[in-house]
C-alpha positions in Angstrom: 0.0 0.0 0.0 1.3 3.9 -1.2 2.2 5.9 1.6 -0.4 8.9 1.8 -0.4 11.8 -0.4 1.5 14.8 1.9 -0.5 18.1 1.5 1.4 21.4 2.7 -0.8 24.2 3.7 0.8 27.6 3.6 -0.9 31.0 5.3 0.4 33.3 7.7 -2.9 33.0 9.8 -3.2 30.2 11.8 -7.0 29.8 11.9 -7.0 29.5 8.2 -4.5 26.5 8.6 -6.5 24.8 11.7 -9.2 25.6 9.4 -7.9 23.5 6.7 -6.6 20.9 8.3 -10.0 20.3 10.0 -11.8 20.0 6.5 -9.4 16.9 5.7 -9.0 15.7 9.2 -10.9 12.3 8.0 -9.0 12.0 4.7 -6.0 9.6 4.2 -3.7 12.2 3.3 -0.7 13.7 5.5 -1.3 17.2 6.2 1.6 19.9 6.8 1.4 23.5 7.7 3.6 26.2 7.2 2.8 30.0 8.4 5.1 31.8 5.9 6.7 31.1 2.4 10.3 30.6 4.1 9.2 27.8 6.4 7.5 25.8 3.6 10.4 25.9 1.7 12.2 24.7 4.5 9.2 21.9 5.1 9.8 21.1 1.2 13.5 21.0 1.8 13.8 18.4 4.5 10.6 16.0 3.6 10.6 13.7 0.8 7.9 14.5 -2.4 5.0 16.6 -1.2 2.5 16.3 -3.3 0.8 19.5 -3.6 1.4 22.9 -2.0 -1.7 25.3 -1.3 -0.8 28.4 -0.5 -2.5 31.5 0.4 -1.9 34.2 -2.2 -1.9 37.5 0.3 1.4 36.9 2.8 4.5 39.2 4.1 7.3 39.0 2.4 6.8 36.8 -0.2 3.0 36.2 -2.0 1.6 33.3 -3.1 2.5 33.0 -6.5 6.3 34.1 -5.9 6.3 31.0 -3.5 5.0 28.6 -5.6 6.9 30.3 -8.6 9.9 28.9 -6.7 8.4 25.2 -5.9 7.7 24.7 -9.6 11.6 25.4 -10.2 12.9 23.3 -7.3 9.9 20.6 -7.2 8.1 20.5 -10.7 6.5 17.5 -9.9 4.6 19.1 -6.9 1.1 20.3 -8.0 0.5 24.1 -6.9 -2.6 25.3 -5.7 -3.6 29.3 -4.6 -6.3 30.4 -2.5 -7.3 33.9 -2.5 -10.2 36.5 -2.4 -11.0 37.7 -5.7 -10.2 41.0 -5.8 -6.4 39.1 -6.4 -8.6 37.3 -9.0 -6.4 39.3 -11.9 -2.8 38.1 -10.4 -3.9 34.8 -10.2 -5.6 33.9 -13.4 -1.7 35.4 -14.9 -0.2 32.9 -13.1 -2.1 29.8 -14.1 -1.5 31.1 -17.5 2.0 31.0 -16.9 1.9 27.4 -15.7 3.1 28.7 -12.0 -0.1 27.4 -10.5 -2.7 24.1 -11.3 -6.0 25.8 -9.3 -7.2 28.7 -8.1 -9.8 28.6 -4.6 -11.3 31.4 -4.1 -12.1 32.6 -0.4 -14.2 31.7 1.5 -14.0 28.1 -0.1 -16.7 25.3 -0.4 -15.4 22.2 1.3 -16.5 20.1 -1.1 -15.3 21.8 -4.2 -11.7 22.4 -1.6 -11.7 18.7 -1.5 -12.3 17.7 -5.1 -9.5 20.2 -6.1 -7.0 18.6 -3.8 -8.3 15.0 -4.6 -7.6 16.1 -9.0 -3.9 17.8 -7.7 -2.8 14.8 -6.0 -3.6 12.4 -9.2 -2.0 15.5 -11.4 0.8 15.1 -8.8 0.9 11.0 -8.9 1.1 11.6 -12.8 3.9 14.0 -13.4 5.8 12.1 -11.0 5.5 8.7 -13.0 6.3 10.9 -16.4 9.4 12.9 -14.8 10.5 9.0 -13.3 9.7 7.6 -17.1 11.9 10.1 -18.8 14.4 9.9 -16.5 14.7 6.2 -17.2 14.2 6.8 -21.0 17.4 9.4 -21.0 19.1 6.6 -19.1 18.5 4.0 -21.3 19.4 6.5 -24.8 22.7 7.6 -23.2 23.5 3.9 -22.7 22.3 3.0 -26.2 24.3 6.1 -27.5 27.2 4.7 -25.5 26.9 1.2 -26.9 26.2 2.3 -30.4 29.4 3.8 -30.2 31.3 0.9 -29.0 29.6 -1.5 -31.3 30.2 0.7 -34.5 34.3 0.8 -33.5 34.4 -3.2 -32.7 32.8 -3.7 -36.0 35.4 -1.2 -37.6 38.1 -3.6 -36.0 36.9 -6.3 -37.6 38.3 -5.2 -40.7 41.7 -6.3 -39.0 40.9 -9.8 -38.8 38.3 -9.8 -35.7 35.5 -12.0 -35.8 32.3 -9.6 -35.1 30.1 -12.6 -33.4 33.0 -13.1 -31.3 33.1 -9.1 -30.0 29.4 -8.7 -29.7 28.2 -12.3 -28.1 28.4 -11.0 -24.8 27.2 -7.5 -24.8 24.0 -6.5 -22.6 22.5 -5.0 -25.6 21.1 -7.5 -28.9 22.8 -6.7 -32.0 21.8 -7.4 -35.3 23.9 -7.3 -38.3 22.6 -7.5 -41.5 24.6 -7.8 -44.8 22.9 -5.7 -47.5 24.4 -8.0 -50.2 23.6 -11.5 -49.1 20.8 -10.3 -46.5 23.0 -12.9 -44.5 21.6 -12.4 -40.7 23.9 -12.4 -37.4 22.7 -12.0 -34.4 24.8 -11.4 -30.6 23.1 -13.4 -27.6 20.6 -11.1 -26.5 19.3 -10.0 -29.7 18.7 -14.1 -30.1 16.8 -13.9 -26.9 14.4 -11.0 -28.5 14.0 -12.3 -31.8 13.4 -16.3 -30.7 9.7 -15.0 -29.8 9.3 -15.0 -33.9 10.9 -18.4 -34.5 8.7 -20.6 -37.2 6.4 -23.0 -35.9 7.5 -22.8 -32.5 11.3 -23.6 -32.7 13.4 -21.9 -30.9 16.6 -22.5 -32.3 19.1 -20.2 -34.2 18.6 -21.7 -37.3 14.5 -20.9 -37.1 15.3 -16.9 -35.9 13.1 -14.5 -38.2 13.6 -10.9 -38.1 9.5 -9.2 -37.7 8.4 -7.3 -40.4 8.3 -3.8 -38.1 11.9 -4.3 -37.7 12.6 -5.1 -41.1 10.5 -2.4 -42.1 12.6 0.5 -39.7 16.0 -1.1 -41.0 15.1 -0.9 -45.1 14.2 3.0 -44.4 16.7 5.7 -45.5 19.6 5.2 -43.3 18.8 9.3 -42.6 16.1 8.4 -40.8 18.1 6.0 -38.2 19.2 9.5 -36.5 16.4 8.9 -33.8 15.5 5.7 -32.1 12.0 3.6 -33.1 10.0 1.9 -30.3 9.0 -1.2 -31.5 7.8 -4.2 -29.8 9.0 -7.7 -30.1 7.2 -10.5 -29.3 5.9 -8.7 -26.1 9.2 -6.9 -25.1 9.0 -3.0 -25.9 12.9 -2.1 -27.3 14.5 0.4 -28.4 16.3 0.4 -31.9 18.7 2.5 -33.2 20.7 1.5 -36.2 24.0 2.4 -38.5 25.2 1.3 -41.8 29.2 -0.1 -41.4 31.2 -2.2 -44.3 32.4 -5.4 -43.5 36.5 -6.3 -44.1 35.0 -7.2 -47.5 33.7 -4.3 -48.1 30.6 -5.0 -47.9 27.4 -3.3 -46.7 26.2 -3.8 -43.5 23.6 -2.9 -41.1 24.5 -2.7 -37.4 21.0 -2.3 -35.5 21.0 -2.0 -31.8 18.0 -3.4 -29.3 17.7 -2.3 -26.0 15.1 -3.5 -23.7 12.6 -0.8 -22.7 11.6 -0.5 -19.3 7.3 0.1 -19.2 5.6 2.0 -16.4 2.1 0.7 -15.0 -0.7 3.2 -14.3 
């Protein structure tokens, strides 16, 4: 079970705060309180992901949308939310436009409609979190295939001098997949084996049964230009990435070197 969602109240009275924190007293969430701008950045500094900050807009010092101008910077995946009167109503419809803030409540607020907001900012929240974490772990995986793209094209290169390509690529974490233009002669590196045996004929599983999908097939017969970015492609059920390059063999020959990198999947 997910820890509960933290909510960080900000207003520099304290019966709004006891005011808000009695309207969700009954709710599974983990309510915070701060009575000025600098102590919830502090409360944001020292406690792991809070999930949305509501601040109130009028406060010494510094307002509500400078504070949560600065939580978007240091914290984007923490939903904002403002709560003013609406003579601020000009100031704060600016700054939704500006992506500072998620929601504007006006004062006094409905509990219901208060709790419905929070309830949509903490999903908005739980989603920008899994993005940020799935981009993160695309970046990871394309600076690793850029890395090993790198590396593959150069042990190819050596095999000019007499080095058998199966032999340097057999063992690498990512599947390779060369493919002589000439002969349309397939090899395949262990893990690439392990992705493509999914497609083996009539169930065989052995290397002399491996059959390259169509998809891929498909992505490696497009202009070699096009190969600049990586395709998601699924094979079998395994999403990968591919990127690909065109090499020459010590024959001279045309080759194409593609690389397949398992791609990690995020559940909603």
């Amino acid at each position: 079970m997910s820890d509960p969602a933290k909510i960080l109240f900000v207003d520099d009275e304290k019966n709004v705060l006891r005011a808000l924190e009695r309207v969700f007293f009954d709710d599974d969430y983990e309510i915070l309180s701060a009575g000025s701008a600098d102590e919830a950045l502090e409360i944001l500094s020292n406690v792991s992901t809070v999930q949305v900050v509501v601040s109130d807009y009028r406060m010494p010092r510094m307002n509500g949308v400078e504070l949560l101008r600065t939580v978007k910077a240091s914290w984007p995946e923490t939903v904002r939310v403002i709560v003013s009167g609406y003579a601020d109503t000009a100031a704060i419809i600016s700054a939704i436009n500006d992506g500072q803030v998620y929601r504007f409540i006006p004062k006094p607020w409905n509990d219901t409609d208060l709790k419905m907001t929070i309830a949509s900012a903490v999903e908005q929240s739980r989603r920008q979190r899994k993005e940020i974490q799935y981009a993160e772990s695309m970046q990871n995986k394309i600076d690793a295939l850029e890395r090993e793209n790198s590396f593959l094209v150069r042990c190819v290169a050596a095999s000019n001098h007499g080095m058998d390509p199966r032999e340097v690529l057999e063992h690498l974490p990512a599947g390779v997949v060369v493919m002589n233009k000439k002969t349309n002669k397939v090899t395949c590196n262990q893990e690439a084996r392990s992705l493509l045996m999914t497609h083996a004929e009539n169930g065989k599983r052995d290397d002399n049964h491996l059959q390259i999908p169509q998809t891929l097939l498909e992505f490696l017969n497009n202009d070699p230009d096009t190969w600049s970015k990586e395709k998601s492609l699924v094979l079998g059920d395994v999403p990968v990435i591919v990127r690909a390059a065109v090499t020459e063999s010590r024959n001279c020959e045309q080759q194409v070197l593609a690389v397949l990198m398992r791609r990690e999947t995020t559940n909603d």
